[in-house]
C-alpha positions as CSV (number, residue, x, y, z in Angstrom):
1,X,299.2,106.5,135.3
2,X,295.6,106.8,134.3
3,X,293.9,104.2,131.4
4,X,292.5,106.0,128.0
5,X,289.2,105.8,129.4
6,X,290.0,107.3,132.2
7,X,292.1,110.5,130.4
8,X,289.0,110.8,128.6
9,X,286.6,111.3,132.0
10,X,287.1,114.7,132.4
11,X,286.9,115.4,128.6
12,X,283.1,114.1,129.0
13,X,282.4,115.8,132.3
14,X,283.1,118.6,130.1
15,X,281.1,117.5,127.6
16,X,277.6,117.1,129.9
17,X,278.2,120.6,131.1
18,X,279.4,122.3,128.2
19,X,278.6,120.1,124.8
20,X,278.8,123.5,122.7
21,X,282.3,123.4,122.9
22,X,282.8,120.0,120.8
23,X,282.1,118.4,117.5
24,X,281.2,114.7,117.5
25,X,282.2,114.1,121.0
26,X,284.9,112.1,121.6
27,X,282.9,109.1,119.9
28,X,283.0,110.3,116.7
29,X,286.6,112.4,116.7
30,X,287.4,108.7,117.2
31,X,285.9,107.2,114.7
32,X,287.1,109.5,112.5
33,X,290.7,108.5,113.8
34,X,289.9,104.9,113.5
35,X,288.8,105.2,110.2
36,X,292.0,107.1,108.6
37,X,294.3,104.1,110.5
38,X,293.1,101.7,108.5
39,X,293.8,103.9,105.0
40,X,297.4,104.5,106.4
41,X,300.2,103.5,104.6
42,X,303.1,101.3,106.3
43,X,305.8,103.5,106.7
44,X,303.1,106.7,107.3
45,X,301.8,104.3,109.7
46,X,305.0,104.1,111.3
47,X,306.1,107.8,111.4
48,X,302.7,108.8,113.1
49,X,303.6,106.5,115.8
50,X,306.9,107.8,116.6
51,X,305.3,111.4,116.2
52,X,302.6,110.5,118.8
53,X,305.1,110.1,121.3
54,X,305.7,113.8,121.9
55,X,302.5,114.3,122.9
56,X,302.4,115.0,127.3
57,X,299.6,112.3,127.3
58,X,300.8,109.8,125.1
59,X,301.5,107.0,128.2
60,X,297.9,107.8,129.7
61,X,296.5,107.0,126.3
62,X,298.6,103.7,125.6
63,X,298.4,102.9,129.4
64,X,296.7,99.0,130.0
65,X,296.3,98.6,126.2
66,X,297.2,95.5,124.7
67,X,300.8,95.4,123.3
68,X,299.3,94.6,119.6
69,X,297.0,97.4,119.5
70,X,299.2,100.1,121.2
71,X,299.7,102.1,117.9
72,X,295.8,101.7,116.9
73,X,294.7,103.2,120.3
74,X,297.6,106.2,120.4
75,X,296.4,107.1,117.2
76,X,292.3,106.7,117.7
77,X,292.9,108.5,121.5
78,X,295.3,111.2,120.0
79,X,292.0,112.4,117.7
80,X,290.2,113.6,121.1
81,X,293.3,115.7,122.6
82,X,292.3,119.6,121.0
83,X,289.3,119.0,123.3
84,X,290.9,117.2,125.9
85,X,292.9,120.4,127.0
86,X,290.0,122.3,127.5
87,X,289.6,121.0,130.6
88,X,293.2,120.2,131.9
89,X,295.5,121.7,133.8
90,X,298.0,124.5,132.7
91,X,295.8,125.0,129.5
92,X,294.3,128.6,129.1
93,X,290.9,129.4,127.7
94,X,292.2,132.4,124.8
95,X,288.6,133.0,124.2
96,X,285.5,131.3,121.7
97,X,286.9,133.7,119.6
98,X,290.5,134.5,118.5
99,X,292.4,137.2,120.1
100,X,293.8,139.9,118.2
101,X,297.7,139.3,118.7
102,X,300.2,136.9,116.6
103,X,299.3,134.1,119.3
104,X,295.8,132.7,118.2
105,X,297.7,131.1,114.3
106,X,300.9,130.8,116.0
107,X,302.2,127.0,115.7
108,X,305.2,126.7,118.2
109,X,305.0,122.5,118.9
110,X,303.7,121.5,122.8
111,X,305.0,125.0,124.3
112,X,302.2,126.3,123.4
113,X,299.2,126.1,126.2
114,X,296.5,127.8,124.5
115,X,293.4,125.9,123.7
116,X,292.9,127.8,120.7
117,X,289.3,127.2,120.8
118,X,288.3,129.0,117.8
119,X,290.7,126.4,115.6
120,X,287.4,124.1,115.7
121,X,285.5,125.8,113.5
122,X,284.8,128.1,110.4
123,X,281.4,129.7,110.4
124,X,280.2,130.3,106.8
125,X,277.3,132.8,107.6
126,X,274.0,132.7,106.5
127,X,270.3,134.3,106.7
128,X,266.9,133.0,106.1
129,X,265.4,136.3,107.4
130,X,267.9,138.8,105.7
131,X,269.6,139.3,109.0
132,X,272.9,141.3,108.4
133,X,275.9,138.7,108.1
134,X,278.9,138.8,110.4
135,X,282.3,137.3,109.2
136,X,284.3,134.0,109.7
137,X,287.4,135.0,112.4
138,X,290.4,135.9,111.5
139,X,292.4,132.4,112.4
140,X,289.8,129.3,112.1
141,X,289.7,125.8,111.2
142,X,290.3,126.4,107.6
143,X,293.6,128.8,108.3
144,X,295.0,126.1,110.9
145,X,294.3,123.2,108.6
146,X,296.5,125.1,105.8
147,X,299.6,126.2,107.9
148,X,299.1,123.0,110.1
149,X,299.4,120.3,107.0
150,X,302.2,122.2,105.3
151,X,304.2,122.3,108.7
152,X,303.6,119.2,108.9
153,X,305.2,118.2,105.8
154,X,308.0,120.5,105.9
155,X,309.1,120.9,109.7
156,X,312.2,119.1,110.9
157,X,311.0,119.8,114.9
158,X,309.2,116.7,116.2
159,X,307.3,118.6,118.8
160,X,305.4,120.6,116.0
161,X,305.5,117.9,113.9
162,X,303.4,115.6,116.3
163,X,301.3,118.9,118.0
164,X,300.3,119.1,114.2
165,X,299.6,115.9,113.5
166,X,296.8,115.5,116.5
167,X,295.1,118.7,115.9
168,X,295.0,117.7,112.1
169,X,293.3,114.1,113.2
170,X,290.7,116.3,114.9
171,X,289.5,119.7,112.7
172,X,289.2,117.4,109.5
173,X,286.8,115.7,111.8
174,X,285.2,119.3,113.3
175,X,284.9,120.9,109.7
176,X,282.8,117.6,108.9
177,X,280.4,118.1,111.1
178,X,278.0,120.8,109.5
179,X,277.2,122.7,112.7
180,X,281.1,123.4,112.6
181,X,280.8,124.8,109.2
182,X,278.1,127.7,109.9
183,X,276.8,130.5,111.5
184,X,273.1,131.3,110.9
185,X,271.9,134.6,111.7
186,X,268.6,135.9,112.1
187,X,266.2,138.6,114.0
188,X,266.8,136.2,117.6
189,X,270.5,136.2,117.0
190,X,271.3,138.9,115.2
191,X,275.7,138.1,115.9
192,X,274.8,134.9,115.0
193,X,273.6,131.3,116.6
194,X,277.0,129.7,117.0
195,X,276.6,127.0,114.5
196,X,273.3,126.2,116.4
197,X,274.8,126.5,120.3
198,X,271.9,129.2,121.0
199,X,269.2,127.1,119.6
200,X,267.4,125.1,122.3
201,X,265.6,121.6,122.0
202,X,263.4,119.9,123.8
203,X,262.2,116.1,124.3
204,X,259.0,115.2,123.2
205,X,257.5,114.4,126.8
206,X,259.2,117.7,127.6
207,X,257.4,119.8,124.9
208,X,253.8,117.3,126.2
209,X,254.3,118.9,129.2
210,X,254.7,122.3,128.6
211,X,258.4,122.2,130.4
212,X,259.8,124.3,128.1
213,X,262.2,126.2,130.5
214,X,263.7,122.7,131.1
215,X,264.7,122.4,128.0
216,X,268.5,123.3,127.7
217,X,269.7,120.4,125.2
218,X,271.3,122.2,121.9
219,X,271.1,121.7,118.2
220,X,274.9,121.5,118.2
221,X,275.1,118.8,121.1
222,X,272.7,117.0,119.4
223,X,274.4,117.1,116.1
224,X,278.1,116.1,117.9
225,X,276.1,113.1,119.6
226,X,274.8,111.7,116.3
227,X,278.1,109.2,115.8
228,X,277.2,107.3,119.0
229,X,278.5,107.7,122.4
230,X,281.5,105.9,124.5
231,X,284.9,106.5,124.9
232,X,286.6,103.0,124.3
233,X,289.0,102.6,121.1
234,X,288.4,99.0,120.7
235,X,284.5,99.5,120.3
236,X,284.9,102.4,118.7
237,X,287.3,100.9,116.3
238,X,285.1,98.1,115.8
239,X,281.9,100.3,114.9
240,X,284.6,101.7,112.1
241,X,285.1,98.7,110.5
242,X,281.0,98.2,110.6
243,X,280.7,101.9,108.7
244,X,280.0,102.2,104.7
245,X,282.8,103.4,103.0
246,X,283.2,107.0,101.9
247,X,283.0,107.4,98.3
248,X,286.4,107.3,96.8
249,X,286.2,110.1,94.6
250,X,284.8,112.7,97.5
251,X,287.8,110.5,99.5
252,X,290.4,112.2,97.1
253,X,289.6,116.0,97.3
254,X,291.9,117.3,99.7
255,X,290.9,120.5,99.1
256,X,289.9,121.8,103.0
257,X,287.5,124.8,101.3
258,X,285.0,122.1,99.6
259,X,285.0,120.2,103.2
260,X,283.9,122.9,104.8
261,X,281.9,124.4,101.9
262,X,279.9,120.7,101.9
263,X,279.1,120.8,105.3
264,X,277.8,124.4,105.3
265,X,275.5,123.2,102.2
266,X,274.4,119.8,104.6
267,X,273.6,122.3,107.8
268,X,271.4,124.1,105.6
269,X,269.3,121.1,103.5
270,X,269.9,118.5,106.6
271,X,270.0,120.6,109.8
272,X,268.1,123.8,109.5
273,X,264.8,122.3,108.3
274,X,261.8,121.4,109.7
275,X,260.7,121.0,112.7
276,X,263.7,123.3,113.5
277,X,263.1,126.4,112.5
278,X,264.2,130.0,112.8
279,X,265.3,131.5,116.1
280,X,266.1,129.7,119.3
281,X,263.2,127.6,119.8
282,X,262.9,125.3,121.8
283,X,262.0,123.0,119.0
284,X,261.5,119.1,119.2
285,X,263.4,117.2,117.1
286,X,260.9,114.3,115.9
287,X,261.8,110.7,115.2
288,X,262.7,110.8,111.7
289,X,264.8,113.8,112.0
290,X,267.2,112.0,114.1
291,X,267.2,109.0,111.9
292,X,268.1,110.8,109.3
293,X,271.1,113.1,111.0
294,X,272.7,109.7,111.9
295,X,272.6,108.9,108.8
296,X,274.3,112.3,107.3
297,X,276.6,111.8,110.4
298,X,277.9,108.4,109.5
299,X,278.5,109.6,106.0
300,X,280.5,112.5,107.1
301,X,282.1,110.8,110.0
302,X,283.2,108.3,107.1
303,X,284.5,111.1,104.6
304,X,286.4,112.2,107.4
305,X,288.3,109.5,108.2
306,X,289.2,108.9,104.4
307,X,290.6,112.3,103.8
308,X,292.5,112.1,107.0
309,X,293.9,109.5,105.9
310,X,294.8,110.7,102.4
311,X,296.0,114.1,103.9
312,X,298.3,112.4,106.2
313,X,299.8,109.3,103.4
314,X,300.0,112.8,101.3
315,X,302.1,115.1,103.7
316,X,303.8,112.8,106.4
317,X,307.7,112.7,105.4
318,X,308.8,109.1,106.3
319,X,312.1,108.7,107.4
């Protein structure tokens, strides 16, 4: 049996080599995850845990943990699995973007060993230079939130049940993040920038030295590392309880369109500006930038993990 931390080590090989696949990272999926536990009600509380156990990983998750905080750590790990099987066995890559057959929406419990990649996102598009617009896909992060909650609610198979359940705990956490929300599109990338993958950063000693073919960091992988970094559910469930609470009003809307709506609106006024600017750069990133993306992350990160839990105390059936 492997610990958590070490189910996750692949996840983050995965993520050095190939952060534009992810939101947050697993840090801030997490968060997001431990966030939502603490707004779960008792018996909802209770069903998630029994649900959890479906999943092919849930003894690598729960493996040396503490008996008291087995349930805590399931759920928290659980957040990070959409990712997870992008690098593990038997899983196949369907594509960035869906394919055209009933598979890519289908929702069929565990069977299923698609990694539905394109679930993770919903690009709203957008121009600053008039660029023609494409179009979100077909199946997306807003379609699979819809059929996945009301499945959720109405199935009587616990294998979809609990296959929903941890792919829920991690798009409301992708469709926060506003690189997950957007597409922009301009004369450079005229099919679009994939919510910022394309656009290349450098560091400031890199940009001082004219290395600018080193630079191969990403808007979007800097965005997903915002949160913080580390894999550990206890320390990551500790930073949670440190985090300002979401506002309880935003907290109540359920409504998946304004999520992702919000965080196309944030990519625009909070991402896309200054000293980012149009086309793929490389651009550097200055000090109060960053300071003030963590500080849109941690509010998102914290909205997140509220509506999860609303969405789940909201749909779960008890029994």
């Amino acid at each position: 049996m492997k610990t958590a931390t070490s189910l996750l080590a692949p996840l983050l090989i995965l993520i050095t080599t190939a952060g534009s696949a992810f939101a947050w990272g697993p840090h801030g999926h997490m968060l997001v995850a431990a966030i939502a536990w603490q707004k779960l009600t008792p018996p909802v509380k209770a069903e998630v845990t029994r649900l959890l156990k479906e999943n092919p990983n849930y003894d690598d998750w729960i493996q040396g943990v503490a008996a008291a905080d087995v349930d805590e750590v399931a759920f928290i790990t659980a957040a990070t699995w959409p990712d997870f099987i992008k690098g593990a066995d038997g899983y196949s890559n369907d594509g960035q973007h869906p394919p055209s057959g009933s598979k890519a929406g289908q929702n069929i419990g565990y069977d299923d060993m698609l990694q539905h990649r394109y679930w993770h996102y919903y690009d709203t598009p957008f121009s600053p230079d008039h660029t023609k617009l494409g179009k979100p896909d077909r199946v997306n992060a807003l379609t699979q939130i819809q059929k996945l909650t009301a499945a959720l609610k109405s199935s009587t198979d616990d294998s979809i049940r609990s296959y929903d359940l941890v792919w829920l705990e991690h798009i409301v956490g992708d469709v926060h993040q506003p690189l997950h929300a957007t597409a922009r599109f301009d004369k450079q990338d005229k099919k679009g920038d994939q919510g910022g993958n394309l656009v290349l950063l450098c560091t400031a000693n890199q940009a001082a030295a004219g290395n600018l073919k080193k630079c191969k960091a990403t808007l979007h992988s800097l965005w997903d590392g915002l949160p913080g970094s580390g894999s550990d559910p206890i320390t990551v469930r500790n930073q949670a309880a440190g985090l300002a609470a979401a506002n309880a009003t935003a907290a109540a809307n359920l409504n998946p369109v304004d999520w992702i709506n919000e965080s196309f609106q944030s990519a625009k006024v909070d991402v896309y500006v200054a000293p980012i600017g149009i086309g793929d750069g490389p651009f550097t990133p200055d000090a109060a930038y960053r300071a003030h993306g963590r500080s849109v992350a941690a509010e998102r990160v914290a909205l997140a993990g509220a509506r999860l839990a609303n969405l789940l105390n909201a749909n779960v059936t008890t029994h």
